[in-house]
C-alpha positions in Angstrom: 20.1 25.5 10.7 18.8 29.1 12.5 19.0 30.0 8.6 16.9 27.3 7.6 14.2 27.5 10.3 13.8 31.6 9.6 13.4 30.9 5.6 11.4 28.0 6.4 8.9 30.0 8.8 8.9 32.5 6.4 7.6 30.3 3.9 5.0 29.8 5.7 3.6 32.6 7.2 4.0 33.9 3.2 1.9 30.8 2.1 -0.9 31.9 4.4 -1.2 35.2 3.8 -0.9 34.9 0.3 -2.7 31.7 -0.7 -5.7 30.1 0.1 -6.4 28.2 3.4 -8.7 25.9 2.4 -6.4 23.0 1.3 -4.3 21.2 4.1 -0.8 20.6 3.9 1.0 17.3 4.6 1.9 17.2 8.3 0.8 21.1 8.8 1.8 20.9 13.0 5.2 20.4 11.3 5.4 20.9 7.5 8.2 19.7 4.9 9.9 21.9 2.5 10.6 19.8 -0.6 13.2 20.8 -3.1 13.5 18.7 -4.8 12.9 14.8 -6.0 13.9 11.5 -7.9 12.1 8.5 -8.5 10.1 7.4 -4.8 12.3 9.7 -2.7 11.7 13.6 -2.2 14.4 15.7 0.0 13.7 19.1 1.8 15.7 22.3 2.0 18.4 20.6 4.3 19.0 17.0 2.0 17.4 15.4 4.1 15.8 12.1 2.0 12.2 10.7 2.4 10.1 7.9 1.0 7.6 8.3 -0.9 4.6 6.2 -0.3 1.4 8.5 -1.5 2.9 10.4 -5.0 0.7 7.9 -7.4 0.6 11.1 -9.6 4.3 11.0 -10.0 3.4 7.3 -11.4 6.9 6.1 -12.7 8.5 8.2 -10.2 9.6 12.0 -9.6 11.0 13.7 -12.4 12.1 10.8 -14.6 14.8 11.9 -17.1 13.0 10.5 -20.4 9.8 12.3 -19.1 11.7 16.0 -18.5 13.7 15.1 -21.7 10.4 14.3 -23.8 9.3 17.5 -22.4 11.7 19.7 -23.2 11.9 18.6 -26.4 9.1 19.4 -27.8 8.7 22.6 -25.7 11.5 23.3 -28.2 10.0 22.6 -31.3 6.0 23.6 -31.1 3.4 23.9 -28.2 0.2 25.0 -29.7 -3.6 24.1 -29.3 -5.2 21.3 -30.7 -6.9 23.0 -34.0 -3.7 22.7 -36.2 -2.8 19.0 -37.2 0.3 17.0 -35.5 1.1 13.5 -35.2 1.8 13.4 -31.4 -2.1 13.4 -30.3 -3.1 11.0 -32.9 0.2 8.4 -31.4 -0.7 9.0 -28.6 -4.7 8.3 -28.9 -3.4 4.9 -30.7 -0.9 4.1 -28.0 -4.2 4.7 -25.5 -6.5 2.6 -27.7 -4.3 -0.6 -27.9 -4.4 -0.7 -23.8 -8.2 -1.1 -24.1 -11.2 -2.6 -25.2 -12.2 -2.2 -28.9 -14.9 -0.2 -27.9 -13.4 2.3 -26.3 -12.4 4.0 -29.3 -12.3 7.6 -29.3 -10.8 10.0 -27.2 -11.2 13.2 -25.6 -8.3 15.1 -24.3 -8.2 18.0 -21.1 -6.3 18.7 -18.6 -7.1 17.3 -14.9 -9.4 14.7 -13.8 -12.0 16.9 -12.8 -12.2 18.2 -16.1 -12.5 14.8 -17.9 -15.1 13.6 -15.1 -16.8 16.7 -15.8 -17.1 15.8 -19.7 -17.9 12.2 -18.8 -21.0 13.5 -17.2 -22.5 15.8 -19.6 -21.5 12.5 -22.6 -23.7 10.3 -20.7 -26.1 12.6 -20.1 -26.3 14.0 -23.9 -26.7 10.5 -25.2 -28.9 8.8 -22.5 -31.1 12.5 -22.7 -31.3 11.4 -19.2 -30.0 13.3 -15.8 -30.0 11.3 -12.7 -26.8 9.7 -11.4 -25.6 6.9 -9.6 -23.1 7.5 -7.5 -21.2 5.1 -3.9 -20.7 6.4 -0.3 -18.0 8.3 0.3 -16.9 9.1 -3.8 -15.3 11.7 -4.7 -15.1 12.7 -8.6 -13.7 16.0 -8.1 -14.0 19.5 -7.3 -16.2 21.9 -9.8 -19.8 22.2 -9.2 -21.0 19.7 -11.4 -18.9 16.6 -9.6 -19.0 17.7 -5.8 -22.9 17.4 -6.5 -21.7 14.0 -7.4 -19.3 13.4 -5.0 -20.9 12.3 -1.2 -17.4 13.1 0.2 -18.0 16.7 -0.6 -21.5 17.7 -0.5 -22.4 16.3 2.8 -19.7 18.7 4.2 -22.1 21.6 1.9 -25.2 21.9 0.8 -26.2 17.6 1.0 -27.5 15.6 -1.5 -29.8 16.6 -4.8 -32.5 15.1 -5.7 -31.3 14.1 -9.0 -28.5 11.9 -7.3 -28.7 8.6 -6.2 -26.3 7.4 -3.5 -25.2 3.0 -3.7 -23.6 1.2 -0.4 -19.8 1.3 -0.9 -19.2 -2.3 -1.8 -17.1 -2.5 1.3 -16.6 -6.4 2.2 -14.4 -5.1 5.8 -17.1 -2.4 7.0 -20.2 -2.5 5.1 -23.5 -4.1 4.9 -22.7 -7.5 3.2 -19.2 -8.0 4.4 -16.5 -11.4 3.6 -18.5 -13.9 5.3 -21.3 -13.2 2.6 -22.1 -15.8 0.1 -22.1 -13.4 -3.1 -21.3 -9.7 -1.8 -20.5 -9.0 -5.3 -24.6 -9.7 -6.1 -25.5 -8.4 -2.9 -23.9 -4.7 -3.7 -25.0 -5.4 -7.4 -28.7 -5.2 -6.1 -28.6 -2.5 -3.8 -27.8 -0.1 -7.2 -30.8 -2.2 -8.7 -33.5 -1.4 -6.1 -31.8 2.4 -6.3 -32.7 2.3 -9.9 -36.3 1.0 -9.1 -36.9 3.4 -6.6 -35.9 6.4 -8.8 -38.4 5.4 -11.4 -41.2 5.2 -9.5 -40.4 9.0 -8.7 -40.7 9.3 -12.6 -36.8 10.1 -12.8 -34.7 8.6 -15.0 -30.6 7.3 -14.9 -27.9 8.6 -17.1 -25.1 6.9 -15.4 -23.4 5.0 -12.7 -20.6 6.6 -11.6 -17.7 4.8 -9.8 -14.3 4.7 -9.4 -12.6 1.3 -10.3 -10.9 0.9 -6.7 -12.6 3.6 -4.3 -10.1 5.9 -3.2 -11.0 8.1 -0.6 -13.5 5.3 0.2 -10.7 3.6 2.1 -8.7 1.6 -0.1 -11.8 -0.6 -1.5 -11.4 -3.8 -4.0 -14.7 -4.5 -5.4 -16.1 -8.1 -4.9 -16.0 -10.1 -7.9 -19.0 -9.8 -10.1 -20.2 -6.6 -8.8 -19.5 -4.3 -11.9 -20.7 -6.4 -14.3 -23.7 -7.1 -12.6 -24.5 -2.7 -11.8 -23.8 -2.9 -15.8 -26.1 -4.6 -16.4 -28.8 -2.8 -14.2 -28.1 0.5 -15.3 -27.8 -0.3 -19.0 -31.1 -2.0 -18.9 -32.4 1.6 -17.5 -31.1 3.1 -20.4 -28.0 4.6 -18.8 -24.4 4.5 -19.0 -21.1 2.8 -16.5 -18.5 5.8 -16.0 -15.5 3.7 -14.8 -13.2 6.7 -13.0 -9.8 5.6 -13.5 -8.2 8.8 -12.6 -6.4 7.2 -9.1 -6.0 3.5 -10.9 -5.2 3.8 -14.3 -1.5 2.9 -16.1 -0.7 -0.2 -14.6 -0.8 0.8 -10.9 -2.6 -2.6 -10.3 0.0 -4.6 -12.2 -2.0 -7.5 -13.4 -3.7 -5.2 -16.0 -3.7 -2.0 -18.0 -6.6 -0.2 -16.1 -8.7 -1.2 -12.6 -11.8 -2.2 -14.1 -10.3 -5.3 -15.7 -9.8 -6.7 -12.5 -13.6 -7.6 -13.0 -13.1 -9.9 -15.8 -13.0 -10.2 -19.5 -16.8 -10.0 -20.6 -16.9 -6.2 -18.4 -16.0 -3.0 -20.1 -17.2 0.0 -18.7 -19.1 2.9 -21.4 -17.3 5.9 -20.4 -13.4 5.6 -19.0 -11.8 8.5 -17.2 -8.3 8.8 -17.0 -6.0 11.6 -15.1 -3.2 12.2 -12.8 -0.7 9.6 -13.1 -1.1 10.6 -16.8 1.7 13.1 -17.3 3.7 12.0 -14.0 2.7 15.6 -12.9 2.1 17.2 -15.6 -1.4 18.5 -16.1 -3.0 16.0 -18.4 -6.0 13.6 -18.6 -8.7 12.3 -21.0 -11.7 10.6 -21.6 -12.8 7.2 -23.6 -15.8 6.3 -24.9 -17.5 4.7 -27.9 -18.2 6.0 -31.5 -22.2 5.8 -30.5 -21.9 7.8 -27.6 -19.4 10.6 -29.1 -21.7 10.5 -32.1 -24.9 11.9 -29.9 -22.6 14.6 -28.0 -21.0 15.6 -31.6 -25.1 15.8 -32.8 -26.1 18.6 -30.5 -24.6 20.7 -32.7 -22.2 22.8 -29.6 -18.6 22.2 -30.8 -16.3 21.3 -27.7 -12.9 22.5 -27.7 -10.3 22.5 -25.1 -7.5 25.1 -25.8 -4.2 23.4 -23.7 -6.1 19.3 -24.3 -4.3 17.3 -26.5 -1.4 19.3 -27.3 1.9 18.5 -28.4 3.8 18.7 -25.2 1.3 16.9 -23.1 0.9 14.4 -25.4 4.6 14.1 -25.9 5.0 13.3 -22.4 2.2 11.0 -22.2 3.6 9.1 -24.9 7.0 9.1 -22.5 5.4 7.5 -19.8 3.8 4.9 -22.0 7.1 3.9 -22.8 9.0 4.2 -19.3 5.8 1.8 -18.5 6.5 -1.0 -20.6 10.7 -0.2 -20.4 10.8 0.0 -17.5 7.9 -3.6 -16.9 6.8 -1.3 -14.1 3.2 -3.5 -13.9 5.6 -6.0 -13.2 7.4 -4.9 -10.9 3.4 -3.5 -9.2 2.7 -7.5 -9.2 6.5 -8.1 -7.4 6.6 -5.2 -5.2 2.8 -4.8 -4.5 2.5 -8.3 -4.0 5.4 -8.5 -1.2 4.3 -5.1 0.6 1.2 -6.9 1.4 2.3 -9.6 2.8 4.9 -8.4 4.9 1.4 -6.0 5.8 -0.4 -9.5 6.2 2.2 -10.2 8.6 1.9 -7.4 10.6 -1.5 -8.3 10.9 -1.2 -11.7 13.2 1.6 -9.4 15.2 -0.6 -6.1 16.0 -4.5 -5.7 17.3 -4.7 -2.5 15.7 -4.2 -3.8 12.2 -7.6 -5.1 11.5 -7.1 -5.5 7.6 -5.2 -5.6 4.7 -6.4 -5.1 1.3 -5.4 -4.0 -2.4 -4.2 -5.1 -5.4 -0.6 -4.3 -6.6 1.3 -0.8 -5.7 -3.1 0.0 -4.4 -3.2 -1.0 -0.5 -4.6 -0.1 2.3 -3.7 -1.4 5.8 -6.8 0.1 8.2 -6.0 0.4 11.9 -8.9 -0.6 14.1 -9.2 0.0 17.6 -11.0 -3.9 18.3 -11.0 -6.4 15.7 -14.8 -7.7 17.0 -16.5 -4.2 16.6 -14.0 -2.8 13.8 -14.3 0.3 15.1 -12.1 2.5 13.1 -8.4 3.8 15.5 -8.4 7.1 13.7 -6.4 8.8 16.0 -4.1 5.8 16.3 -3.8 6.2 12.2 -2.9 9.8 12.7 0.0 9.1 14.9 1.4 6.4 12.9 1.6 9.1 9.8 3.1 11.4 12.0 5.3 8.7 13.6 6.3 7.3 10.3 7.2 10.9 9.0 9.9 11.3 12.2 11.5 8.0 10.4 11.5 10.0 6.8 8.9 8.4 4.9 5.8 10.3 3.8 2.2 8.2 3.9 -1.3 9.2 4.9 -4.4 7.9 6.0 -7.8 7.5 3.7 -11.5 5.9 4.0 -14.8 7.4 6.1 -12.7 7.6 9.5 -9.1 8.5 8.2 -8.3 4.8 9.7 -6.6 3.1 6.9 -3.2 3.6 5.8 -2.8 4.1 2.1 0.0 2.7 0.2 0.2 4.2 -3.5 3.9 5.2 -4.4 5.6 6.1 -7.6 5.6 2.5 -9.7 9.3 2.4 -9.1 9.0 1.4 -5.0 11.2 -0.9 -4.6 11.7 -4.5 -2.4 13.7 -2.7 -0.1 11.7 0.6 0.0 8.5 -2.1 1.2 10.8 -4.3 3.9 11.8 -0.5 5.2 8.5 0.7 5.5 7.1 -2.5 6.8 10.1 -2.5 9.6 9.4 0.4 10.8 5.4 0.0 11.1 6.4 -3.0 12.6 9.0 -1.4 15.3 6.5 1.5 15.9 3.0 -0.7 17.0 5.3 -3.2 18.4 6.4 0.1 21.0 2.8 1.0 21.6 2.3 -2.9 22.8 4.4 -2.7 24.6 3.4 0.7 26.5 0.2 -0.6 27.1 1.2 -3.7 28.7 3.1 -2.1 31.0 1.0 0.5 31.4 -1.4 0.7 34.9 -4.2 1.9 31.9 -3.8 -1.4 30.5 -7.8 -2.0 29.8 -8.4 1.8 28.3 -5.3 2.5 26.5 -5.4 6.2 25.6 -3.5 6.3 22.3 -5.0 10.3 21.6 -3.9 11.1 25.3 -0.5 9.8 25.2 1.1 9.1 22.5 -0.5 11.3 19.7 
């Protein structure tokens, strides 16, 4: 154990010196050391086992032999750049093009989602020969230049918004301006993106795209109200722009009722642009972008070829063709509808137990409980949030908190979570705000119960 604790603060104090500081780790007052992991469970240096409830990028679960094998395999044979022929990306765009509409037909391959949100942009840009963007509160699209202007998350933390960017009311029915109690929210939020449009035209600019992701991430855990997507469609297409539907946290099944997020909005909506990323290659670095023949046609016409050297090649594809299969194998949407669908309402449950769980929301293995610290005001309990992640993490399962305020707790494991994995998490939610009740009942503070002062 004295072992153990020297190596481990030595891997530390190494990671700081030598790396960058920018990017926090998980639980950094008291970091794990993973070694190494299997389907939704990761163990550190010492064996110790934890459950995994964030690794969506690890989408049918950590280091899945038919993945490594697929892997390996063609390692072995041939991994070069996309400018000779092979059959793996041309299975592999047909494998991509039978989960989605018809016209969503060709196929750009890189390697990361900020790279294919990146290319998304500059395809509805070159074929709208427009450059303003539409963008919702608190989105983030990813981290070069091009997409942190796009991403409020990030660029009210630098240099604010440009003028060329146009930010829409997170469609948010728990928090936002037209909430459940609305007649239409979906219309409501639809217009709000309409008089955006209006606005910027009077300023003589002119949309290329709306920008969102299918079920806002970072946002908090967001489900779109019905009609809403198909309604800013119709908006922006009418303004002679383009829908970018970011699928990079939702794609694959994680939903369980469909293929991909956005057809949670119905049959007659299909976005113009789809971007697609980490749960990809269960890890490995892969991602792409779909689009139609008229809109690849303008970006092939400006004459600047685009080629990406490590997109589309045979080992990435190879792997992405492996986790098609472990998909459907393994009916892992299925089991998103099973599991998903009983981890929310043992969450639900939770709810008529505990004041601080003001709602529950999501849609398959894609949920977010948010603590709040009065159900009338629904003012967020972000420190309560924080001490339930760290709390949780003393009982060995890993989760972390998401939206505006760090308030809602996010629930996006490896598709494999099981039945029992969701009772055990659950449980111990459960036996952990049923101990802070408790506490402040029998505490003298009982009418200003200061979680942050002591118990975080």
């Amino acid at each position: 154990c004295i072992l153990s604790a020297y190596i481990m603060n030595e891997t530390y104090s190494l990671l700081f010196k030598r790396l960058e500081s920018s990017c926090r780790l998980f639980f950094s007052h008291d970091p794990v050391k993973i070694m190494r992991a299997r389907g939704q469970y990761l163990y550190d240096e010492n064996g110790m086992q934890y459950l995994d409830c964030i690794s969506n990028v690890q989408h049918v679960g950590h280091c899945h032999p038919s993945i490594t094998q697929a892997a390996a395999a063609q390692m072995d044979l041939l991994y070069s750049n996309t400018r000779f022929l092979h059959d793996n990306i041309v299975l592999y765009a047909n494998r991509l093009a039978a989960t989605l509409p018809k016209k969503l037909c060709v196929f750009y391959f890189v390697n990361s989602g900020s790279e294919a949100n990146d290319l998304a942009l500059r395809l509805a840009r070159q074929y709208t020969r427009h450059q303003d963007v539409i963008v919702l509160d608190y989105a983030y699209h990813g981290h070069l230049t091009s997409l942190i202007d796009i991403s409020p998350y990030k660029f009210r933390k630098l240099e604010g918004q440009k003028e060329g960017v146009h930010v829409a009311p997170l469609p948010d029915t728990y928090h936002g301006i037209y909430r459940e109690d609305h007649l239409d929210p979906g219309q409501a939020y639809a217009d709000t993106v309409k008089s955006l449009i209006e606005e910027a035209h009077k300023k003589g600019r002119k949309i290329s795209s709306f920008f969102a992701e299918s079920l806002p991430s970072v946002g908090g855990q967001i489900i779109f109200p019905t009609g809403y997507c198909k309604r800013v469609a119709e908006s922006v297409h009418e303004a002679g722009g383009v829908y970018v539907a970011d699928e990079i946290q939702t794609g694959f099944g994680r939903v369980g009722s469909h293929f991909w997020a956005f057809q949670l909005q119905g049959e007659d909506f299909c976005p113009d642009i789809v971007t697609m990323g980490k749960p990809m290659g269960n890890g490995h670095p892969i991602a792409c972008v779909a689009t139609t023949e008229e809109i690849a046609d303008a970006f092939t016409a400006n004459g600047v070829e685009y080629f990406n050297t490590f997109g589309g090649n045979p080992v990435s594809c190879a792997i992405g063709l492996a986790v098609l299969d472990v998909i459907e194998k393994e009916d892992l949407r299925g089991n998103a509808v099973r599991v998903g669908g009983h981890l929310k309402q043992l969450l639900l449950q939770l709810q008529t137990k505990h004041p601080l769980v003001g709602d529950v929301r999501g849609v398959g293995l894609f949920i977010g409980m948010e603590l709040v610290k009065d159900r009338v005001s629904r003012k967020p309990a972000t420190e309560e949030a924080a001490h339930l992640v760290r709390r949780l993490k003393e009982e060995r399962i890993v989760i972390s908190t998401d939206g505006p305020w760090d308030s809602v707790i996010k629930f996006k494991p490896p598709m494999c979570f099981s039945i029992e994995d969701a009772e055990r998490v659950s449980t111990c939610i459960d036996q952990i705000l049923g101990g802070w009740l408790t506490l402040k009942n029998t505490s003298s503070l009982q009418h200003s119960f200061p979680f942050d002062e002591i118990y975080i």
